[in-house]
C-alpha positions in Angstrom: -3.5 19.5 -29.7 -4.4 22.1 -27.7 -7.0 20.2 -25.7 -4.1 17.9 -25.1 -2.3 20.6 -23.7 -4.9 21.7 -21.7 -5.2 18.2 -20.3 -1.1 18.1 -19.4 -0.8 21.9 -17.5 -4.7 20.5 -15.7 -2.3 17.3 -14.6 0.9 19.1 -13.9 -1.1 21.5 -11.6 -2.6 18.5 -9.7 0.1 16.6 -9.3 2.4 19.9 -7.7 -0.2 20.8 -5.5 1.2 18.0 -2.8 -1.9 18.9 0.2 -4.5 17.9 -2.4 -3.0 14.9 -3.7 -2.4 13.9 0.0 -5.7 14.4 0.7 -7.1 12.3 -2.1 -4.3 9.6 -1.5 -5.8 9.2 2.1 -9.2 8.8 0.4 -8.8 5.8 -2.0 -5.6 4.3 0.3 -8.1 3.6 3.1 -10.7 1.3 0.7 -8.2 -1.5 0.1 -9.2 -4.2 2.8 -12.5 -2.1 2.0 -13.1 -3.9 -1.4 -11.6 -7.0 -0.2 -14.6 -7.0 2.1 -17.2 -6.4 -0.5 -15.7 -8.8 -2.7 -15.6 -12.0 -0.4 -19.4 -12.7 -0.6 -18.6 -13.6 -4.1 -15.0 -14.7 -5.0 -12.3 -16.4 -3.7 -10.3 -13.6 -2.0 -7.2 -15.0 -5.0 -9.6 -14.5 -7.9 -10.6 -11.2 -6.6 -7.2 -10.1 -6.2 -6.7 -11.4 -9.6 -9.4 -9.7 -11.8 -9.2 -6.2 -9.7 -5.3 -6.2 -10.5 -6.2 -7.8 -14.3 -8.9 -4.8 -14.9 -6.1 -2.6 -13.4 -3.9 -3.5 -16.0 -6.2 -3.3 -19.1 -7.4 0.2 -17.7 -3.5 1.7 -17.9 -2.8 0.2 -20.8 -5.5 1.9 -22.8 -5.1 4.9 -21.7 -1.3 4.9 -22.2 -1.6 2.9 -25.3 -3.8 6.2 -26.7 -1.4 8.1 -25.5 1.2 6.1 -27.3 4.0 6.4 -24.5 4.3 2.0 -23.9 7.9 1.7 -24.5 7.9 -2.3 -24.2 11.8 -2.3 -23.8 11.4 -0.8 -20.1 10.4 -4.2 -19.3 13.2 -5.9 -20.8 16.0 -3.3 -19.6 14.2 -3.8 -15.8 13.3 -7.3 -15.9 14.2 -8.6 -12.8 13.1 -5.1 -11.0 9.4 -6.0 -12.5 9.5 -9.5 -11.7 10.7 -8.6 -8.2 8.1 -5.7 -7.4 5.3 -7.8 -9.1 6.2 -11.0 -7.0 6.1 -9.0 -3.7 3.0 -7.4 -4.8 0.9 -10.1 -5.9 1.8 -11.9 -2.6 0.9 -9.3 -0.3 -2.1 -8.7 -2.2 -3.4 -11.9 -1.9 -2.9 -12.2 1.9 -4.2 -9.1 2.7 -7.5 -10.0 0.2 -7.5 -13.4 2.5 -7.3 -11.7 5.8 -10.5 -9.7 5.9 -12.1 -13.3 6.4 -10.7 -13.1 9.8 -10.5 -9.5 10.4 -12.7 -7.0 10.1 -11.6 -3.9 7.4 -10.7 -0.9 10.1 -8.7 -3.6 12.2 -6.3 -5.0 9.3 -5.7 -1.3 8.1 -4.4 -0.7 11.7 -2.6 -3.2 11.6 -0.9 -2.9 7.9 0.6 0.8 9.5 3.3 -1.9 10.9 4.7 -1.8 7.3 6.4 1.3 8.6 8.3 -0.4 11.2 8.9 -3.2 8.9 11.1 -0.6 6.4 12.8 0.5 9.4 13.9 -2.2 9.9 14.5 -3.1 6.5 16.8 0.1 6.3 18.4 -1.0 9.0 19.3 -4.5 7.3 19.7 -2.6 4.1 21.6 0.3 4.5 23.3 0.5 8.2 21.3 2.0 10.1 21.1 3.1 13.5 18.2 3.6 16.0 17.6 6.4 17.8 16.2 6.4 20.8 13.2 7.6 19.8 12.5 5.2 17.2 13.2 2.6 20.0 10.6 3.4 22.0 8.1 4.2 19.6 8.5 0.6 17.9 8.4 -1.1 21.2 5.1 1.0 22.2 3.8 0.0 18.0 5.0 -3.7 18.9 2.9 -3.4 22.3 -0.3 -2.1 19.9 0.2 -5.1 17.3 0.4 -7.6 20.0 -3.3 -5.9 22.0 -5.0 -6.3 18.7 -3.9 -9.9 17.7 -4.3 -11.6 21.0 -7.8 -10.8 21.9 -10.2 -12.1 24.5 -13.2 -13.0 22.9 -11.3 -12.7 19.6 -10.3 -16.5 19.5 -8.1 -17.8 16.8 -9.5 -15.9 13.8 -8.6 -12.6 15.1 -5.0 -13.6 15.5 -4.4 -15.8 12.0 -6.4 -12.4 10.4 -3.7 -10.2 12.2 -0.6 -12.8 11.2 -2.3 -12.1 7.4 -1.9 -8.4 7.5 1.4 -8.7 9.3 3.3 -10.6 6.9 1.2 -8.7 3.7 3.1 -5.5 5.4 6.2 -6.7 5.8 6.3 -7.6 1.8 4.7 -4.3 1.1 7.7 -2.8 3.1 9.9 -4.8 1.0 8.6 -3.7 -2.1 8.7 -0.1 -1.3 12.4 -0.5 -0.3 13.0 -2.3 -3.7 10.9 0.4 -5.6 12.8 3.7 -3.6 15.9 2.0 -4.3 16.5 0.5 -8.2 13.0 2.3 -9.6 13.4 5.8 -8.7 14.8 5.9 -12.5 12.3 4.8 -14.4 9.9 6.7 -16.5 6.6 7.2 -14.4 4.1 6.0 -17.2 6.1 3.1 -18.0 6.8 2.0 -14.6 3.3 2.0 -13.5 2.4 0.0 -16.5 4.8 -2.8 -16.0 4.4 -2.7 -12.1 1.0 -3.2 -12.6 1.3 -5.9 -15.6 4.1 -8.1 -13.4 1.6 -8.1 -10.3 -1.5 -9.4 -12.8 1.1 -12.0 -14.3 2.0 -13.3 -10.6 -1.5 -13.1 -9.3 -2.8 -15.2 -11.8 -0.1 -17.8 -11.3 -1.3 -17.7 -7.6 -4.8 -17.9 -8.5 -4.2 -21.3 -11.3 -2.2 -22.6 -8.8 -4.8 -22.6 -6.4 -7.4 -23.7 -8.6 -9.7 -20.7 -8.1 -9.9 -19.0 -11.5 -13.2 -18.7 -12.2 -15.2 -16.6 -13.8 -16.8 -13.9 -11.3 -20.8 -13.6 -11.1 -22.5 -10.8 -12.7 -23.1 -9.0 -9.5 -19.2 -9.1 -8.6 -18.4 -6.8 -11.7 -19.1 -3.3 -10.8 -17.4 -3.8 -7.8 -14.2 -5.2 -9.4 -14.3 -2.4 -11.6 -14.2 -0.3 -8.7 -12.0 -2.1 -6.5 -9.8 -1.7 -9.9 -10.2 2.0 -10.7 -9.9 3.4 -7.1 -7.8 0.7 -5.0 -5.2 0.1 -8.0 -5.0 2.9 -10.6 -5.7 6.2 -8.8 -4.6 5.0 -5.0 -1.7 3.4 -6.5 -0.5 6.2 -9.1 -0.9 9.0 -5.7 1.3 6.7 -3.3 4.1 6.4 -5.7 3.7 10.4 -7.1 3.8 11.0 -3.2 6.9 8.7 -2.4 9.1 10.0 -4.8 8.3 13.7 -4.0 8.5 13.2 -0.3 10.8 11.5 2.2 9.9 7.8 3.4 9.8 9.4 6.8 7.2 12.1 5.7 5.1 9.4 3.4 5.0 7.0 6.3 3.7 9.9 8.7 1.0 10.7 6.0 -0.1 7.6 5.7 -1.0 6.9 9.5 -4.2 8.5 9.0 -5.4 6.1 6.3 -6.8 3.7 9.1 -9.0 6.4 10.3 -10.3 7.0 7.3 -11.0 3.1 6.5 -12.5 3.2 10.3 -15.3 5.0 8.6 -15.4 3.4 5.8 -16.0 0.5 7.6 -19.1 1.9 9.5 -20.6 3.2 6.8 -20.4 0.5 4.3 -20.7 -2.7 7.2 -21.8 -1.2 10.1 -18.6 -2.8 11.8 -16.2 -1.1 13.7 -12.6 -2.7 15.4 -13.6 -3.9 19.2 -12.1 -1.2 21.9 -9.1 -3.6 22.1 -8.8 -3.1 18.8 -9.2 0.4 19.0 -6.7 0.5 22.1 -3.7 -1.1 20.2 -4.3 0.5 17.0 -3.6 3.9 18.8 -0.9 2.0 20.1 0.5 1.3 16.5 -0.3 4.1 15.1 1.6 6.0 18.2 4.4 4.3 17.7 4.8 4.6 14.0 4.6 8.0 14.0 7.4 8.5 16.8 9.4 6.0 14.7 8.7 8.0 11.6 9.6 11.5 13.4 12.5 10.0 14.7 13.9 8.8 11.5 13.5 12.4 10.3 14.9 14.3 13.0 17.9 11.9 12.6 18.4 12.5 8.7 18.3 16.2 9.4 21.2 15.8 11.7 23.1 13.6 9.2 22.6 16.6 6.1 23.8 19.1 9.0 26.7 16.8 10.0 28.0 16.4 6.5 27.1 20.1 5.3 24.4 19.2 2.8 22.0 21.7 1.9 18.0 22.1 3.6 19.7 20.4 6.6 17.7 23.0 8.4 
């Protein structure tokens, strides 16, 4: 019991201390399109996405199940929240597993900061919106990056279908983070992570039958799942959400513009590869823009709480 205990303040004292957990978000966040590369040599990228989100899920469930905190009615009080955020999910999973055929690993995490303008625009749609001129400029001049990267020179077409890829796997990451902010700021942490997790194995596997591609992976493949699993899903994955619901979107998207730098190096050190200096030109352009838009968007709710009197308008 008092091990137990131990284990909860150890937890509680990790998870308050928001620099450090920022810091290790940035870490794992960057080694998505990371294990996506290291896992095409051997699977389909849809049974890769499958077995690193199916090892996900048998990961949290024992550890929770131990723990005995599984409440299976979440899933039945929040069924169409699940089978919403595990739809959009599994989908952009899989297309951002398939673009790193095209694109190389520190390109399509430049290009996957465009999730931010995405939920601008998505809160725009959503809830009314208005654009500052601020935000205007920096999505035009984040627009002007995206378009630099995907219509290279001496990229031909694989370069631009890799970019459309990572594109459209943002814009349903966007989504989902709208959906989760919105309807699943409610719902017990453990639980929600469970069944987030447990919807997006159940869709990626319907992908992955669909396709004809589940198989069973090589020996080799399995340490790197495991991985891919561990650090890509479980830990990266449990720090993004702890992070959005304890920060603004604005300050979470800001955050998150270094990730690319980080899976830059990555990149290097695992491949040798690093994104072309037109690449490297438009993702400064993105990330330039997303962090104007971002800063923007904050400086504009600060007026709002102001405007209407709320308190830490300041």
């Amino acid at each position: 019991m008092e091990t137990q205990v131990t284990e909860q303040s150890a937890a509680a004292r990790f998870t308050a201390n928001i620099p450090l957990v920022i810091i290790f978000l940035l870490l794992v966040d960057s080694l998505h399109f990371v294990f996506a590369r290291l896992l095409l040599p051997y699977l389909h990228p849809l049974t890769s996405a499958f077995f690193v989100m199916g090892i996900a899920t048998v990961e949290t469930a024992v550890y929770l199940g131990i723990r005995g905190v599984i409440r299976p009615a979440v899933i039945w009080q929040h069924g169409r929240f699940f089978a919403a955020v595990g739809f959009l999910v599994a989908a952009a999973t899989s297309l951002s597993y398939s673009a790193v055929r095209f694109v190389d690993p520190g390109t399509a995490s430049l290009l996957a900061q465009t999730s931010i303008l995405f939920a601008l625009g998505l809160s725009i749609l959503w809830l009314g919106d208005r654009l500052t001129r601020q935000e205007v400029v920096g999505a035009t001049i984040a627009v002007i990056g995206v378009f630099v990267i995907s219509f290279q020179i001496d990229g031909g077409s694989n370069v631009l279908w890799g970019s459309l890829l990572v594109l459209a796997a943002a814009f349903i990451y966007a989504l989902h983070t709208a959906v989760v902010k919105r309807f699943g700021g409610g719902i017990e942490f453990a639980n929600f992570f469970m069944f987030r997790v447990a919807s997006t194995t159940f869709f990626l596997l319907l992908f992955t039958v669909g396709e004809g591609q589940l198989v069973l992976p090589p020996r080799e493949a399995w340490v790197t799942l495991w991985l891919a699993a561990t650090f890509d899903v479980v830990i990266s994955r449990i720090l993004y959400y702890l992070v959005l619901r304890r920060l603004q979107m604005s300050h979470h998207a800001i955050i998150l513009t270094l990730s690319p730098v980080v899976a830059i190096a990555w990149s290097y050190a695992l491949f040798g590869v690093t994104p072309s200096i037109q690449s490297l030109a438009g993702g400064v352009g993105v990330l330039f823009g997303v962090m104007m838009v971002s800063l923007g968007r904050r400086r504009a709710m600060i007026k709002a709480r102001v405007a209407a009197g709320e308190p830490g308008g300041q």
